[in-house]
C-alpha positions as a Markdown table, in Angstrom:
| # | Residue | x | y | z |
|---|---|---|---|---|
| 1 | Unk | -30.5 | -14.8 | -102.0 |
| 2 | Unk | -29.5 | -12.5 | -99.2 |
| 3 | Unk | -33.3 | -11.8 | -98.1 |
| 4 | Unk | -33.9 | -15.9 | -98.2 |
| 5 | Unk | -31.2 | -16.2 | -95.9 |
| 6 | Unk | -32.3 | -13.5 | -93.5 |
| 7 | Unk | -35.8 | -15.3 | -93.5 |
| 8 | Unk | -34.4 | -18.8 | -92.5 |
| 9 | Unk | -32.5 | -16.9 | -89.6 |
| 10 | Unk | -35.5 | -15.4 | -88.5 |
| 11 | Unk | -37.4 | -18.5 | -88.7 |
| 12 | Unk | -34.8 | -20.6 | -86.6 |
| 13 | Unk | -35.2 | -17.7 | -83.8 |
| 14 | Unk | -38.7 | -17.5 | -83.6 |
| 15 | Unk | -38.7 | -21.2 | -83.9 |
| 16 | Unk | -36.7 | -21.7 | -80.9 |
| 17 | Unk | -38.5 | -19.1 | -78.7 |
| 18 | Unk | -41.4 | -20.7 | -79.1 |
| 19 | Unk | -39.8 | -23.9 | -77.8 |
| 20 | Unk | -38.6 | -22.2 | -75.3 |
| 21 | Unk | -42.0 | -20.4 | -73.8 |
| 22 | Unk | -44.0 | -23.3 | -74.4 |
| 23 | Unk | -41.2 | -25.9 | -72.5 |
| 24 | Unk | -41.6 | -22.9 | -69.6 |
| 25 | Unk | -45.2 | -23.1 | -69.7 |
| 26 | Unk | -45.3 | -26.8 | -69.5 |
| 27 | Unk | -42.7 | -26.6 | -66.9 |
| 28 | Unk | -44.8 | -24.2 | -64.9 |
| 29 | Unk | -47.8 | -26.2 | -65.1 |
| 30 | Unk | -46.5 | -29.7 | -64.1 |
| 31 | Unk | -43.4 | -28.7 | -60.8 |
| 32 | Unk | -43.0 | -26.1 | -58.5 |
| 33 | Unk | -39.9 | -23.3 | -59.0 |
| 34 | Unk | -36.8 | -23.9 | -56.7 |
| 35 | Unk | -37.8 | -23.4 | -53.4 |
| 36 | Unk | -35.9 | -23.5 | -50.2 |
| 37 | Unk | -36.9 | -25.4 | -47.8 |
| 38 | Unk | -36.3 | -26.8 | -43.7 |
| 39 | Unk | -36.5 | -30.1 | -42.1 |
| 40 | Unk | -38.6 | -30.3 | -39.0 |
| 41 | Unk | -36.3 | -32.4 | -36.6 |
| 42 | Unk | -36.5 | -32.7 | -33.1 |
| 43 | Unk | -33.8 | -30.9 | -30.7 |
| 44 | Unk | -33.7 | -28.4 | -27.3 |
| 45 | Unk | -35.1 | -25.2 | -27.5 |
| 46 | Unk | -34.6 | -22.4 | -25.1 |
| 47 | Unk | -36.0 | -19.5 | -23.9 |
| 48 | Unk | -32.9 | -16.8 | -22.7 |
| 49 | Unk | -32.6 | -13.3 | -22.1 |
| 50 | Unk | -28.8 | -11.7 | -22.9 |
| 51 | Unk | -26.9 | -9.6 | -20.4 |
| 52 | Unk | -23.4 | -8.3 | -19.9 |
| 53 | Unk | -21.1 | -8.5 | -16.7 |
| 54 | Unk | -17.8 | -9.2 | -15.0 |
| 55 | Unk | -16.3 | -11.6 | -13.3 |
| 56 | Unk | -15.1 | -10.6 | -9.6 |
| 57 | Unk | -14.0 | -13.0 | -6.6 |
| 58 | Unk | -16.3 | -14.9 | -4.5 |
| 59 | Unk | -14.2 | -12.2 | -1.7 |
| 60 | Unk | -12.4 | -9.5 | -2.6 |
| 61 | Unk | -10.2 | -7.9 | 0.5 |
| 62 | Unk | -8.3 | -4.6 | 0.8 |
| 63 | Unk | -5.8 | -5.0 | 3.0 |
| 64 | Unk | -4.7 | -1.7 | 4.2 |
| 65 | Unk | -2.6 | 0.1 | 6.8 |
| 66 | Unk | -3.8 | 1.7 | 10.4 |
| 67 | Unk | -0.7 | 2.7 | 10.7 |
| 68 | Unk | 1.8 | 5.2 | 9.0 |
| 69 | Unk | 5.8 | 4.6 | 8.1 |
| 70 | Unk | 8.0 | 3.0 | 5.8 |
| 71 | Unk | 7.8 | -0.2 | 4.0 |
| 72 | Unk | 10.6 | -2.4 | 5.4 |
| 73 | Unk | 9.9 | -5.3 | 4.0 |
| 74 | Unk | 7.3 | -7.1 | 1.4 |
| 75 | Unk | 6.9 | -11.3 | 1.8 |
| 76 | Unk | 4.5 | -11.5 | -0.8 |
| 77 | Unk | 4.1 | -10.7 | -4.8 |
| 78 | Unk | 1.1 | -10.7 | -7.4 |
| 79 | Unk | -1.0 | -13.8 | -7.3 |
| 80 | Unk | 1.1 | -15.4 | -4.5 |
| 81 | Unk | -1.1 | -17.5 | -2.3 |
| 82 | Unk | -1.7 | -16.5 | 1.9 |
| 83 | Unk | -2.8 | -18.0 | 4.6 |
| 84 | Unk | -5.3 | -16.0 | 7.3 |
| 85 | Unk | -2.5 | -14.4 | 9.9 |
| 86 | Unk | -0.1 | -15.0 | 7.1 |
| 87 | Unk | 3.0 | -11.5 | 7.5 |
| 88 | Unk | 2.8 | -10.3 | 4.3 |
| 89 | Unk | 4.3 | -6.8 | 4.6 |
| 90 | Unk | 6.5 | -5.1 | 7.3 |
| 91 | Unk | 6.4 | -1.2 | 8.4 |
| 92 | Unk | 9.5 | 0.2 | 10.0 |
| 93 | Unk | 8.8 | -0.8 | 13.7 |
| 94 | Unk | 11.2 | 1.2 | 15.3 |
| 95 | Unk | 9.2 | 4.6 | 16.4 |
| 96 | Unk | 6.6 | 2.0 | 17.6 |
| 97 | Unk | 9.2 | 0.0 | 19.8 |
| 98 | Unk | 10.5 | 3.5 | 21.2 |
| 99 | Unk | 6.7 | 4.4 | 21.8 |
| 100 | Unk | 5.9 | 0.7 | 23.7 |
| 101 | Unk | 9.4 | 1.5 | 25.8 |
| 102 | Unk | 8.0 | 4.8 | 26.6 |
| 103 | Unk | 4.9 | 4.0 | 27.8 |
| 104 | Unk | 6.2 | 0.8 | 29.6 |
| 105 | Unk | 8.4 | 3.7 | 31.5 |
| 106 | Unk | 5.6 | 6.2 | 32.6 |
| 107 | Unk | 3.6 | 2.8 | 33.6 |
| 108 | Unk | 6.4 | 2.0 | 35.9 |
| 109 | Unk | 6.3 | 5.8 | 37.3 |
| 110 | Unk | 2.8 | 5.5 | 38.2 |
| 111 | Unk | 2.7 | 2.5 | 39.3 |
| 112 | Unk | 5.5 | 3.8 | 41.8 |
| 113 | Unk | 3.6 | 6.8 | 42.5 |
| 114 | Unk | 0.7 | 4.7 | 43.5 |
| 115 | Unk | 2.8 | 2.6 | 45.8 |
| 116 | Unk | 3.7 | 6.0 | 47.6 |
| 117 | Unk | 0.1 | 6.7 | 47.9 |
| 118 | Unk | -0.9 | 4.0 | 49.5 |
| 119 | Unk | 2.0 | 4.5 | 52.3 |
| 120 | Unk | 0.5 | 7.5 | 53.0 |
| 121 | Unk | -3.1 | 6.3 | 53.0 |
| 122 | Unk | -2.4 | 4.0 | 55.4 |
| 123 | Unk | 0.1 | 6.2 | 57.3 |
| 124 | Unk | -2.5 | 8.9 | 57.6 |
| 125 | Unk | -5.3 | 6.3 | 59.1 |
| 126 | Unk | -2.5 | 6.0 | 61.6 |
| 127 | Unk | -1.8 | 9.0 | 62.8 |
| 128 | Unk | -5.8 | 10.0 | 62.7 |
| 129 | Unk | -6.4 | 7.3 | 65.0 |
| 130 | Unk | -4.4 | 9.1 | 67.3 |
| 131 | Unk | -5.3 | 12.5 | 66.8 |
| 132 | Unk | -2.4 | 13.9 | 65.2 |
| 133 | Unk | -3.9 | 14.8 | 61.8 |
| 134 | Unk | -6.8 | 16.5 | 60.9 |
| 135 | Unk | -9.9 | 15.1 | 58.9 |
| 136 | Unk | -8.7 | 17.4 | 56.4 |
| 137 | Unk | -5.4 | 15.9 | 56.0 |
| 138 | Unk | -7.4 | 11.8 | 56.0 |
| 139 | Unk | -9.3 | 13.4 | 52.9 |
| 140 | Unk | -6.3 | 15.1 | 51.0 |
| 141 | Unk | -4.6 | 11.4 | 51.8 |
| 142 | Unk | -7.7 | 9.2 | 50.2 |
| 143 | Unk | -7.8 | 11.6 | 47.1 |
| 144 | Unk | -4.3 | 11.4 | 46.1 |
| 145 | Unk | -4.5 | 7.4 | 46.4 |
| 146 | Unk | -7.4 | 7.4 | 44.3 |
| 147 | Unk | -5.8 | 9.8 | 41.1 |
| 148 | Unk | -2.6 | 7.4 | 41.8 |
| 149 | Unk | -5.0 | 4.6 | 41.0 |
| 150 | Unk | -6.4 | 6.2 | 38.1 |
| 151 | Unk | -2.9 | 7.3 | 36.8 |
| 152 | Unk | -2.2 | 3.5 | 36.4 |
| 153 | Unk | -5.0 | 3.0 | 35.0 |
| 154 | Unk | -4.1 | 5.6 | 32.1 |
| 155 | Unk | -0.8 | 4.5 | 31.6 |
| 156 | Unk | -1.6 | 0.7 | 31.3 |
| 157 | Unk | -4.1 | 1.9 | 28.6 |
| 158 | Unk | -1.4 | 3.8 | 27.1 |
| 159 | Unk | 0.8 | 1.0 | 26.8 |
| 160 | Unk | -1.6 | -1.1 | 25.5 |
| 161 | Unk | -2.1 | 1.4 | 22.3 |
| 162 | Unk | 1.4 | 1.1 | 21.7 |
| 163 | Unk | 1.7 | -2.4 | 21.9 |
| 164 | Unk | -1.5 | -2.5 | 19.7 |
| 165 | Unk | 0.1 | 0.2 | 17.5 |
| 166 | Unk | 3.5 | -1.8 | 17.0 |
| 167 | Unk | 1.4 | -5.2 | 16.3 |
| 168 | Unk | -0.2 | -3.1 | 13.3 |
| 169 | Unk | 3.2 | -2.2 | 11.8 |
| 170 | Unk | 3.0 | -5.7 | 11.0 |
| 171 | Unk | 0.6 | -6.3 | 8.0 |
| 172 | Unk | -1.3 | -10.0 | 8.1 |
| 173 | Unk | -3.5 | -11.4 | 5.3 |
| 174 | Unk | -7.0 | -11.5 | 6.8 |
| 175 | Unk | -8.0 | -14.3 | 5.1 |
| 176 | Unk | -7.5 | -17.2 | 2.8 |
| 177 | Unk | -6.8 | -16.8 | -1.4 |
| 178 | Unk | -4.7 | -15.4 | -3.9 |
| 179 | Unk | -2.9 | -11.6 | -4.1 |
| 180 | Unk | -4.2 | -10.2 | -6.8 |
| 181 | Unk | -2.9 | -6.3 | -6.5 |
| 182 | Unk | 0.1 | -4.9 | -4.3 |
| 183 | Unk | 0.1 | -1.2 | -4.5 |
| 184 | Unk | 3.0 | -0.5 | -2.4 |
| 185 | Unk | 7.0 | -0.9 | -2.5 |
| 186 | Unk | 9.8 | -1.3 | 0.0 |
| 187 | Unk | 10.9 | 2.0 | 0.8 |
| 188 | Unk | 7.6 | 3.7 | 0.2 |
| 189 | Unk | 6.0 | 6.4 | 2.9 |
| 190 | Unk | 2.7 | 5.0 | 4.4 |
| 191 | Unk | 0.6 | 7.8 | 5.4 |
| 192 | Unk | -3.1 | 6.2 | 7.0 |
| 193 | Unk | -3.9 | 9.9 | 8.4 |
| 194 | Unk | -7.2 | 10.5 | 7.3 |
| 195 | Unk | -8.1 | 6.9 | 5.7 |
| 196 | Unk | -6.3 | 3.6 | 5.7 |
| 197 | Unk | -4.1 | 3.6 | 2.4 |
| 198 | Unk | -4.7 | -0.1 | 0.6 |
| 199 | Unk | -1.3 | -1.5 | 0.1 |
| 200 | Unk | -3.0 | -5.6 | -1.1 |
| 201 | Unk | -5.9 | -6.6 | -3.0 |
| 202 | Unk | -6.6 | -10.3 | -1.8 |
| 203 | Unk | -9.3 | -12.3 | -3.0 |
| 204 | Unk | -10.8 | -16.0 | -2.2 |
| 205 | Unk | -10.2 | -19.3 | -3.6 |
| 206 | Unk | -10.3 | -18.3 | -7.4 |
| 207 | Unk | -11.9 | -21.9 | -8.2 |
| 208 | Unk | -15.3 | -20.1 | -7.0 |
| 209 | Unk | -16.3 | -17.1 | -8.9 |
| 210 | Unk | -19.2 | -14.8 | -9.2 |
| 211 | Unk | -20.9 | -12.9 | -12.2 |
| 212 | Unk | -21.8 | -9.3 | -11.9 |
| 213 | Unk | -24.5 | -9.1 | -14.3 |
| 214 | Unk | -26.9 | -6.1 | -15.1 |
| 215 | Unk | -29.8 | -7.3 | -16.3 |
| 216 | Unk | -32.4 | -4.8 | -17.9 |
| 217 | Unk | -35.5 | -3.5 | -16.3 |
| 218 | Unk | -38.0 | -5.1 | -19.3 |
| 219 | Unk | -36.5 | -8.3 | -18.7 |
| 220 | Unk | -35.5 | -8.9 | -14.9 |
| 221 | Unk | -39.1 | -10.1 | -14.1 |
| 222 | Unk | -38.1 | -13.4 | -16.0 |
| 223 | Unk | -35.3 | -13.8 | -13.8 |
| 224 | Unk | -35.4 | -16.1 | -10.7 |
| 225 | Unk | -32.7 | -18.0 | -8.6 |
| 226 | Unk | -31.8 | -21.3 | -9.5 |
| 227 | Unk | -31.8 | -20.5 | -13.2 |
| 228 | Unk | -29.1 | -21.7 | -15.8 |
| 229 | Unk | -26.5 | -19.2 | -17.1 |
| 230 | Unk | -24.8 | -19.8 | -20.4 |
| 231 | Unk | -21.9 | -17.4 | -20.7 |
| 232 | Unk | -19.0 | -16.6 | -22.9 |
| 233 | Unk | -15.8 | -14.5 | -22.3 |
| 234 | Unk | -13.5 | -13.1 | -25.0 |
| 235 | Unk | -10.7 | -14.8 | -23.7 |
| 236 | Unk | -12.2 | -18.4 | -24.5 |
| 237 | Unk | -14.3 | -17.3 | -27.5 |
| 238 | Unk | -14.9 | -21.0 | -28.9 |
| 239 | Unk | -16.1 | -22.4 | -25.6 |
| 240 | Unk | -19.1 | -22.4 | -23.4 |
| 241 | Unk | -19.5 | -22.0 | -20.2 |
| 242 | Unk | -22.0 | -22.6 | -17.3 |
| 243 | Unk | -23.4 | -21.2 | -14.3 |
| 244 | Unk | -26.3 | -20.2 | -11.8 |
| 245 | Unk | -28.6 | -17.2 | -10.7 |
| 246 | Unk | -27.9 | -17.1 | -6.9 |
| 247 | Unk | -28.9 | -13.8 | -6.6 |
| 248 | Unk | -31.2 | -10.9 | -7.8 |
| 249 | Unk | -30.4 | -7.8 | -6.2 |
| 250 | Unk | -33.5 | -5.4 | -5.9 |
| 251 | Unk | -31.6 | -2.1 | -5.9 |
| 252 | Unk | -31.6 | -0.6 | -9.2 |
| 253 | Unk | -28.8 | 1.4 | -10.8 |
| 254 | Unk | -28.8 | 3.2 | -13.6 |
| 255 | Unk | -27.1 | 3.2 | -17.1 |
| 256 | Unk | -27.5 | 5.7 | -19.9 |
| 257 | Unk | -30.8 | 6.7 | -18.7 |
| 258 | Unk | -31.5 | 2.5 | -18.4 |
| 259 | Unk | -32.9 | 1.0 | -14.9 |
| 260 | Unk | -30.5 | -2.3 | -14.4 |
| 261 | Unk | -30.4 | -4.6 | -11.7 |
| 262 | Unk | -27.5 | -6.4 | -10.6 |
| 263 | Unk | -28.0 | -10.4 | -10.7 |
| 264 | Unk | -25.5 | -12.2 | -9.5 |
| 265 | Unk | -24.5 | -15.5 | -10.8 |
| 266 | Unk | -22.7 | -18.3 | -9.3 |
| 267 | Unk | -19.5 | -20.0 | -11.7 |
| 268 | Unk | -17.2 | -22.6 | -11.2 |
| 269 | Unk | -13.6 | -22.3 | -12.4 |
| 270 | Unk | -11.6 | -25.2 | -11.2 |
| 271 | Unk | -9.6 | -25.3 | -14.4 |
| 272 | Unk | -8.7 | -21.5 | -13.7 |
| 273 | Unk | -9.4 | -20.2 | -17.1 |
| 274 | Unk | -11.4 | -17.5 | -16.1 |
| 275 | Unk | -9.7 | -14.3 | -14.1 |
| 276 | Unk | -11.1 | -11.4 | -12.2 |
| 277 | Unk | -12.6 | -8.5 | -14.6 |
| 278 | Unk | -13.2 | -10.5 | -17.9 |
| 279 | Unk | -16.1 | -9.4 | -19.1 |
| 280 | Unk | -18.7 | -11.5 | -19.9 |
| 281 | Unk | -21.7 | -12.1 | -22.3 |
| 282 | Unk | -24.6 | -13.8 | -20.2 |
| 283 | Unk | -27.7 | -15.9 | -21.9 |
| 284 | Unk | -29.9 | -16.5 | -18.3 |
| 285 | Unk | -32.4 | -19.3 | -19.7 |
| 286 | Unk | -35.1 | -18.6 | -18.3 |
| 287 | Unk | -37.7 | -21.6 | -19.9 |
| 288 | Unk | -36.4 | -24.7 | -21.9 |
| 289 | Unk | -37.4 | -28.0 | -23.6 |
| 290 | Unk | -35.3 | -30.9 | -24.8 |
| 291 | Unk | -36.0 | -32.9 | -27.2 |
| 292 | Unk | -39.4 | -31.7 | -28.6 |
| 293 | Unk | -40.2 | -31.3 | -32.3 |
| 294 | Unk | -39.1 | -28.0 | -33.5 |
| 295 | Unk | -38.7 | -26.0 | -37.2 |
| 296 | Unk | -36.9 | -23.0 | -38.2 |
| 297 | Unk | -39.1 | -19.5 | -37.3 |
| 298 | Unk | -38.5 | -18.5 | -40.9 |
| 299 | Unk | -40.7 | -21.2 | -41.7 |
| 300 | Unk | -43.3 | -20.0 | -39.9 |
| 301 | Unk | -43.2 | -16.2 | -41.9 |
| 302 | Unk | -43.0 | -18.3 | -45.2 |
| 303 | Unk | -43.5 | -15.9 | -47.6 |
| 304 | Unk | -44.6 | -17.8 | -51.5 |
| 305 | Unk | -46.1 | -16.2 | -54.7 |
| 306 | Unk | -49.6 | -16.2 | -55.2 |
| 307 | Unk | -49.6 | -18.7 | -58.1 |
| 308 | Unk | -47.6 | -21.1 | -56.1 |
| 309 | Unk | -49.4 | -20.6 | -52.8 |
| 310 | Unk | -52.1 | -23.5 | -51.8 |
| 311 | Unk | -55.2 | -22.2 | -49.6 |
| 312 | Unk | -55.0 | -21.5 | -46.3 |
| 313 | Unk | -55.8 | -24.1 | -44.2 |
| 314 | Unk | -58.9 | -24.6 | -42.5 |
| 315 | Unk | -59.9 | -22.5 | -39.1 |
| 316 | Unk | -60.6 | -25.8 | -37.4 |
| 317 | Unk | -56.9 | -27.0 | -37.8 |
| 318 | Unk | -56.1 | -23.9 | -35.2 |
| 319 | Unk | -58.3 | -24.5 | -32.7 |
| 320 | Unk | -57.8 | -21.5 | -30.2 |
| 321 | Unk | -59.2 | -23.6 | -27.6 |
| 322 | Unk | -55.9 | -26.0 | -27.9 |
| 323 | Unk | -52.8 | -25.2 | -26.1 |
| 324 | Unk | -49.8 | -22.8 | -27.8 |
| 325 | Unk | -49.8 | -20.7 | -30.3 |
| 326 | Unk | -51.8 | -20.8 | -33.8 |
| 327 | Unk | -49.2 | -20.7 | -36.9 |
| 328 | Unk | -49.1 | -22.0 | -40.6 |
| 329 | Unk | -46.5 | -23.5 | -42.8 |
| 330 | Unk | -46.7 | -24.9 | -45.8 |
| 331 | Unk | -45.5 | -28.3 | -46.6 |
| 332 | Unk | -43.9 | -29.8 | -49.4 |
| 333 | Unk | -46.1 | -32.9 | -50.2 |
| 334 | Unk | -45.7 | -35.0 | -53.8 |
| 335 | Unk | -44.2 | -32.5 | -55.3 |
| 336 | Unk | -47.1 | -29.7 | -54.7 |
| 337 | Unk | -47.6 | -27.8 | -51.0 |
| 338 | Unk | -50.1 | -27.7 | -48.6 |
| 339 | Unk | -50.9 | -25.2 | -46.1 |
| 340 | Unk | -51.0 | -26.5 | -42.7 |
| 341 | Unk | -52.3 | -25.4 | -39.6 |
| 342 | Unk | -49.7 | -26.0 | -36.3 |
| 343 | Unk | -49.6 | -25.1 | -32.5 |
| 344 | Unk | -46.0 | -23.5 | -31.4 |
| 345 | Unk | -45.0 | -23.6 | -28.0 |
| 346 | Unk | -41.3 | -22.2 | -27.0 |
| 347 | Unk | -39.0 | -20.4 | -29.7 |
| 348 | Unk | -36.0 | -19.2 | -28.7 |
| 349 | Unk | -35.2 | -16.7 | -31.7 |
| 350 | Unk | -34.2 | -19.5 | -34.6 |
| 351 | Unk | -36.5 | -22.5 | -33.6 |
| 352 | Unk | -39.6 | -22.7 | -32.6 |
| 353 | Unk | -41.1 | -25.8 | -30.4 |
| 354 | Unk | -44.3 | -27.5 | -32.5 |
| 355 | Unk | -46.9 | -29.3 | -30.7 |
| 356 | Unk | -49.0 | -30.3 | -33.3 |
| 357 | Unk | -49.7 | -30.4 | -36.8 |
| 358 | Unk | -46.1 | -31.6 | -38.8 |
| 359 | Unk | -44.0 | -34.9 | -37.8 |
| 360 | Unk | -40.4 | -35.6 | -37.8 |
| 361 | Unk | -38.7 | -35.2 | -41.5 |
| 362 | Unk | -41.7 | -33.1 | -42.6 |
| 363 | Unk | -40.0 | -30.5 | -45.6 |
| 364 | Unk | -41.9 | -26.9 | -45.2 |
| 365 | Unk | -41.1 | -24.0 | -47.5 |
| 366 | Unk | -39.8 | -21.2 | -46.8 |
| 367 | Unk | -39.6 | -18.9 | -49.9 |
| 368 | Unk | -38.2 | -18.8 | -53.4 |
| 369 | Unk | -34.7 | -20.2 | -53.9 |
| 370 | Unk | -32.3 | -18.8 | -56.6 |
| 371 | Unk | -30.6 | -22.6 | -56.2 |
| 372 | Unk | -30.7 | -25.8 | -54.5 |
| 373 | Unk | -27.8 | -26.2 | -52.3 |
| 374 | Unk | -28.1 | -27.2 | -48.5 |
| 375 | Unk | -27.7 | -24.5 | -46.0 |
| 376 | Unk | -28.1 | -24.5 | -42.3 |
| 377 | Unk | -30.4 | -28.0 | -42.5 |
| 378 | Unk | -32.6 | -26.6 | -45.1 |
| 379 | Unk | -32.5 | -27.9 | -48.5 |
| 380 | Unk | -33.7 | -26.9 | -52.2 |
| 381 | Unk | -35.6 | -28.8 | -55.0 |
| 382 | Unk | -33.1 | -27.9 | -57.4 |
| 383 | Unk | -28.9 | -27.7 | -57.3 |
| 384 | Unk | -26.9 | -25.1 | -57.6 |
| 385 | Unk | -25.7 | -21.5 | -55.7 |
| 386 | Unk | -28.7 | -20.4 | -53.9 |
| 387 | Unk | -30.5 | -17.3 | -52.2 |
| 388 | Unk | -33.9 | -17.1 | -50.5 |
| 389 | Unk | -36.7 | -14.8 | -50.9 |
């Protein structure tokens, strides 16, 4: 009894397997397996070369000190706005003062000392004229009007320092924009011995900005002014922003043992979102259609098993004589595929521009699928969690 029971098991198993291979084969023989798959649609596609810079000021001053002393006084705070002549800082004035009032004084003394000299100039013609002085004593006369002369001269010069060196105790914005460092305190010791110590950090109107990009030796030949810059900054992650080569410097520097160049690109920030320093990550597009047909590049490097896998097209469908580039995809056509022979123009890394060969809402392959559901404007033939191949 037991071994009839063991035989009906075994003939329900084997029973069922061979439902199961033959319902495979015939499966096999009359659909294709799950396959993912992309639309060809039509869109933009760009050609762009990635970079990294900063953002600096359209003008970025120093303002410094010729002068040394104390702070006295500071008018003006981090990002306060200034006018050009605008006081925005104030050394301690009085040592200059005391220097103007000294040099007005020795001024006055030469200028008296001249006006002796010239008495005796003249008195000296006099008495010559009668022959009571010597030639010697008409020279000796004319000399000593002349140094009084150049005395003057001198001292004037010397008061004009000090007025010049009292007007620089006075710190003026040299131009238009925005503070955007102060170095300096009241109280604090100036000393502009040796080099002018920087006490401000002005720059421009803010609302015009200015890329410092370094762009890579294998790829600054692509780069020409007038091209469009795409650029994002940390500090705005989810948005996209827009500006234009104005610039491409020819000196090179280097980086890690890498010849860049510095390209400088032209931004507009009227809604003041973007600050001097932020770094940003450049895409200079440097060729670009709109609107053209275009597919995924993965279809293009479909890769399908070989008993899936319909014959290559033929040659004459790639006609090297035709412009673009030679490819193949294979397209899903009544439920079977076809290999078919296109010319690519642009790709910019995920799409690739066709010129001829597929139409709009063509489905191509572009390996095994695992499932069927739709991912990034592919699709599969079947349903399900999917992976590609």
């Amino acid at each position: 009894m037991k071994r009839l029971q063991v035989g009906i098991v075994l003939l329900v198993v084997l029973g069922a397997g061979l439902w199961w291979v033959t319902s495979r084969a015939s499966s096999a023989e009359g659909s294709l397996p799950p396959l993912h798959t992309e639309v060809v649609n039509r869109g933009d596609v760009s050609q762009r070369i990635t970079a990294f810079g900063s953002l600096q000021p359209v003008q970025r001053v120093e303002v410094g000190s010729q002068v040394s002393g104390i702070i006295d006084e500071i008018m003006v705070d981090f990002n306060s706005p200034v006018r050009r002549g605008q006081v925005i800082a104030q050394i301690d004035p009085s040592t200059f003062r005391a220097a103007v009032s000294s040099a007005e004084a020795e001024l006055a003394s030469a200028e008296a000392g001249l006006e002796l000299a010239r008495h005796q100039w003249e008195r000296t013609q006099e008495l010559r004229a009668l022959q009571f002085v010597s030639p010697s004593d008409v020279d000796q006369a004319r000399a000593s009007l002349s140094q009084a002369e150049a005395q003057v001269q001198v001292r004037r010069h010397a008061l004009d320092a000090a007025v010049r060196e009292l007007e620089r105790s006075t710190i003026t914005a040299p131009s238009h924009g925005i503070v955007i460092s102060r170095s300096v305190d009241v109280g604090q010791t100036v000393a502009a011995s040796l080099s002018a110590p920087v006490l401000f950090e002005s720059a421009s109107d803010l609302s015009q900005m200015h890329i410092h990009a370094s762009v890579s030796e294998a790829d600054i030949g692509e780069v020409a002014e007038g091209q469009q810059v795409r650029f994002l900054v940390d500090a705005h992650r989810g948005r996209e922003f827009v500006g234009e080569v104005i610039q491409v410097r020819n000196a090179p520097v280097m980086q890690d043992n890498v010849v860049h160049y510095e390209t400088i690109i032209a931004v507009d920030n009227e809604e003041g979102l973007l600050k001097p320093g932020m770094t940003a990550e450049v895409r200079i597009i440097t060729d670009e259609v709109r609107d053209v047909l275009r597919v995924r590049n993965t279809a293009l490097r479909a890769r399908l098993p070989d008993n899936i896998r319909p014959p290559d097209p033929p040659s004459s469908g790639a006609d090297s004589d035709a412009p673009g580039t030679a490819g193949r995809v294979y397209v899903v056509l009544n439920g079977g595929l076809q290999a078919v022979a296109v010319r690519t123009g642009l790709t910019d890394g995920a799409y690739t521009e066709i010129l001829s060969g597929l139409e709009e809402g063509d489905v191509v392959a572009v390996g095994l699928s695992l499932a069927g559901e739709e991912s990034n404007g592919g699709r599969s033939l079947l349903t399900g969690s999917q992976a590609t191949f």
